[in-house]
N, C-alpha and C positions, 0 to 999 in steps of 0.2 A: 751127642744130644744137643741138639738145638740153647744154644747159652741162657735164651729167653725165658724158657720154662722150666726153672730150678726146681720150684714149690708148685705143686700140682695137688690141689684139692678135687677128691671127687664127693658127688652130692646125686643121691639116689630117691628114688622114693620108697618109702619101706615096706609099702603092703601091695609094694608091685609082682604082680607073680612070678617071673623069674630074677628077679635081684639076688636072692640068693645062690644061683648058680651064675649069674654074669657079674658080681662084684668081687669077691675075692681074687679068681682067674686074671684078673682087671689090676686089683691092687698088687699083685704077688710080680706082676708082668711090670708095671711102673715100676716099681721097688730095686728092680733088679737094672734097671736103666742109670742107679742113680739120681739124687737130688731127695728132698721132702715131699713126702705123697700122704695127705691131710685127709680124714676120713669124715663126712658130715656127723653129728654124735649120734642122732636115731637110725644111724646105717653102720655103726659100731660092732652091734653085735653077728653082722654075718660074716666078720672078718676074726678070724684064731689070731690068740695071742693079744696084744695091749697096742693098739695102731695109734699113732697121734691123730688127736681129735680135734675140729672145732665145732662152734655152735652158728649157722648161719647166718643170725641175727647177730653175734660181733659184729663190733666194725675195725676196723683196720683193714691195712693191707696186708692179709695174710698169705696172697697165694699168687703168684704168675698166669693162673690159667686156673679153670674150673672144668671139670667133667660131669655132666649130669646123666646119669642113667635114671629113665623112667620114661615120664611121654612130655608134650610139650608143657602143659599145663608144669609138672617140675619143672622143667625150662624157664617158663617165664615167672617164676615164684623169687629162681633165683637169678634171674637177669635184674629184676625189680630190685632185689637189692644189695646184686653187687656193681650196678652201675655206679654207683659214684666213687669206687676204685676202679672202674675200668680195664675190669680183669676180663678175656677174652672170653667165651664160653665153647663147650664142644659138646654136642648131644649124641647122646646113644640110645634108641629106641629100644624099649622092652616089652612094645603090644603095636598096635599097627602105624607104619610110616607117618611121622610127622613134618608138617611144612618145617619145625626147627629141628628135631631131635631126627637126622637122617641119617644115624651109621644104625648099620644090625647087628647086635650083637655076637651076630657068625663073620661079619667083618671089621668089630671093633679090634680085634689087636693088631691088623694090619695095618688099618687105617689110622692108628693112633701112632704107629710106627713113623708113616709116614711124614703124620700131622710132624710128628715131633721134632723130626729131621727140619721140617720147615716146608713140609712141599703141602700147604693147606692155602686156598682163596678165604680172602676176611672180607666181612660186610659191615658194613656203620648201621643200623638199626636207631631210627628215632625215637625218643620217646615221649608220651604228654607229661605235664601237670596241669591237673586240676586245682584249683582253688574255690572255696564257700565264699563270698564275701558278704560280711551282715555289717549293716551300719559303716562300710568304708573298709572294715578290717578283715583279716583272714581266720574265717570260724575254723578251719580243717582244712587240710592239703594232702594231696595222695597222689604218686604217678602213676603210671598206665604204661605198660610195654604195647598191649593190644586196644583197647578203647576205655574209652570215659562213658559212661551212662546216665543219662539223666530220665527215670524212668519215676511213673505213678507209682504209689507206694500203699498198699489196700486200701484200694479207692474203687468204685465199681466209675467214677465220672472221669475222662480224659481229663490233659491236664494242658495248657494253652500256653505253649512257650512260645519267646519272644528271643529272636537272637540275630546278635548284631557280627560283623567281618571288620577286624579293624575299627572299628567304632561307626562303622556302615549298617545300615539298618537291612538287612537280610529278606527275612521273614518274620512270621507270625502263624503258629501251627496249633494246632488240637489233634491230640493223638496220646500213644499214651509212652514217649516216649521220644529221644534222639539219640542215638549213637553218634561217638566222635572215635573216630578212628585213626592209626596208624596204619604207613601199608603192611606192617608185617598182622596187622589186627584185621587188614582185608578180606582173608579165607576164613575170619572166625564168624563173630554174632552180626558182624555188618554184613557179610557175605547173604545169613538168613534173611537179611532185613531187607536182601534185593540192591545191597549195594554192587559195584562192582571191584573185578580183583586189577589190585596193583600189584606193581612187583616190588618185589620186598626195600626195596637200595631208592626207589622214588623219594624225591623228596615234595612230598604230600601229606595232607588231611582230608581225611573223606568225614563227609557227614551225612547221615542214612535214616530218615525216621522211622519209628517205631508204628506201626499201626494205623498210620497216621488219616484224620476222619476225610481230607481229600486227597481225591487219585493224583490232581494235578503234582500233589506234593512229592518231591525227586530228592534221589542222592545228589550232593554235588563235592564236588573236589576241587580243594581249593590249596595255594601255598604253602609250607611247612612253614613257614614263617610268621603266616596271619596269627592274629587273635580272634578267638573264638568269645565272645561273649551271649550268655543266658538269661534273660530276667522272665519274670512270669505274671500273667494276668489272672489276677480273682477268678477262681472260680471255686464250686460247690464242692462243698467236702475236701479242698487241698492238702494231697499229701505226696510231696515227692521226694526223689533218694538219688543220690550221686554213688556211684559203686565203679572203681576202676579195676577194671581184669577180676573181675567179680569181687572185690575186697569193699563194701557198704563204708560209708561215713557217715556221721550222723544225719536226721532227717534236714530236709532243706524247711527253711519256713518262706513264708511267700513273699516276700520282702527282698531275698536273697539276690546275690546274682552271683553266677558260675563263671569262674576265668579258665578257658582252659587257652596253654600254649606248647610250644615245645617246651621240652626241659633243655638245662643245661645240660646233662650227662647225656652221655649215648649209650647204647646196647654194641657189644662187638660180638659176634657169630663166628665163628671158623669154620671152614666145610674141607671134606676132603677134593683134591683137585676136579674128581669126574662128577661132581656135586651138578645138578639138573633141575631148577625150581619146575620148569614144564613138565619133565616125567611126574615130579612127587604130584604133580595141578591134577594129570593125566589120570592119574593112580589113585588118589584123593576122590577124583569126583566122579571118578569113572569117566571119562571122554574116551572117545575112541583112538584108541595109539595106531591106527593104520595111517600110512603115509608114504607117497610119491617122491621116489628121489627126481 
């Protein structure tokens, strides 16, 4: 066994409909490799017998590696917050192929075999934070594995953001909304929004508006680096909301202004070696898989 992954937590979703037949199979099969094999506590009960448990939201470093079985959305619930231990993650899909979650559960025990040997490709995954800022200070702060949202908040009137690159004055938009994106958030709600797809390992920020009341107004993509900043113009009825990988912070008041940057932590992904972002695009979006050697 690979020296690296002693402590191996898996982390399931619990009202997924085959968890119960692909998590125990999973843990019985780790168990027997040797090392510590950590069980999430609400996926406790489909496993016989008294498994060590922990509670996600701990903090420490309790584990060399994480395995998530469910879809992505698990995935990125727990990338969110085990990046600031920088524990690697490894998904296993238990409903239809995700851009992160890409073993099947008819090839998870081999693939994890291998993983564990060492023969798995790793990716850096960036991540955002957002920041509120009211009067100079930090009202709330949230990261974002997939995007940052700044979105109207039951309003029937758009809402007029104003947003600056580096402290470069950008634009000025009416819409009812902008996404700020990572590329691994490319294939999600920026994708709807008519953004376009990067590849996950780019090191970029895409920003995608919502609705927005002119045609002329476009995605663009800009450095991983920059600073993204938000302020907003008066307007009727003002009610807007920051929500990162759909998790809401409090409302924004008009005065506000949004920092979003990279974070300091990263996201790590493991894939199995014959891992293919173009097939899952292929497969995902339905494209045509014919092709001319």
């Amino acid at each position: 066994m690979d020296n690296r992954f002693q402590r191996i937590a898996l982390i399931g979703k619990p009202d997924a409909e085959l968890i119960a037949q692909t998590l125990p199979p999973l843990y019985a099969h780790l168990l027997k490799r040797g090392g510590e094999v950590l069980v999430e506590e609400n996926c406790a009960r489909f496993i016989a017998g008294s498994p060590q448990t922990f509670s996600l939201e701990e903090k420490g470093d309790y584990c060399d590696l994480a395995i998530v079985i469910g879809g992505d959305g698990t995935l990125l619930n727990a990338a969110r917050i085990l990046a600031e231990h920088d524990i690697p993650l490894i998904g296993v899909n238990l409903g239809r192929l995700g851009f992160l979650v890409d073993i099947t559960p008819q090839m998870a025990l081999t693939s994890l075999d291998e993983m564990l040997q060492g023969r798995y490709r790793e990716e850096e995954r960036q991540l955002l934070r957002a920041q509120i800022l009211r009067d100079g200070v930090v009202a709330a702060e949230q990261t974002a594995v997939n995007e940052v949202v700044v979105h109207r908040w039951n309003s029937t009137s758009m809402i007029e953001i104003v947003t600056f690159i580096d402290g470069v004055f950008l634009n000025s938009q009416r819409s009812d909304g902008l996404i700020v994106s990572t590329p691994t958030g490319s294939t999600a709600y920026a994708l709807s929004g008519g953004g376009p797809i990067l590849y996950p390992t780019l090191k970029a920020i895409e920003l995608v508006p919502i609705n927005p009341h002119s045609l002329t107004n476009r995605p663009i993509v800009i450095a991983d680096d920059s600073v993204v900043e938000i302020a907003f113009r008066p307007s009727k009825d003002f009610r807007a909301r920051l929500a990162c990988d759909n998790i809401s912070t409090p409302d924004i008041q008009l005065g506000d202004r949004i920092r979003i940057a990279k974070a300091n932590q990263r996201f790590r992904i493991l894939h199995p070696l014959g891992h293919d972002f173009f097939e899952i695009l292929r497969e995902k979006l339905n494209w045509s898989s014919g092709h001319n050697h």
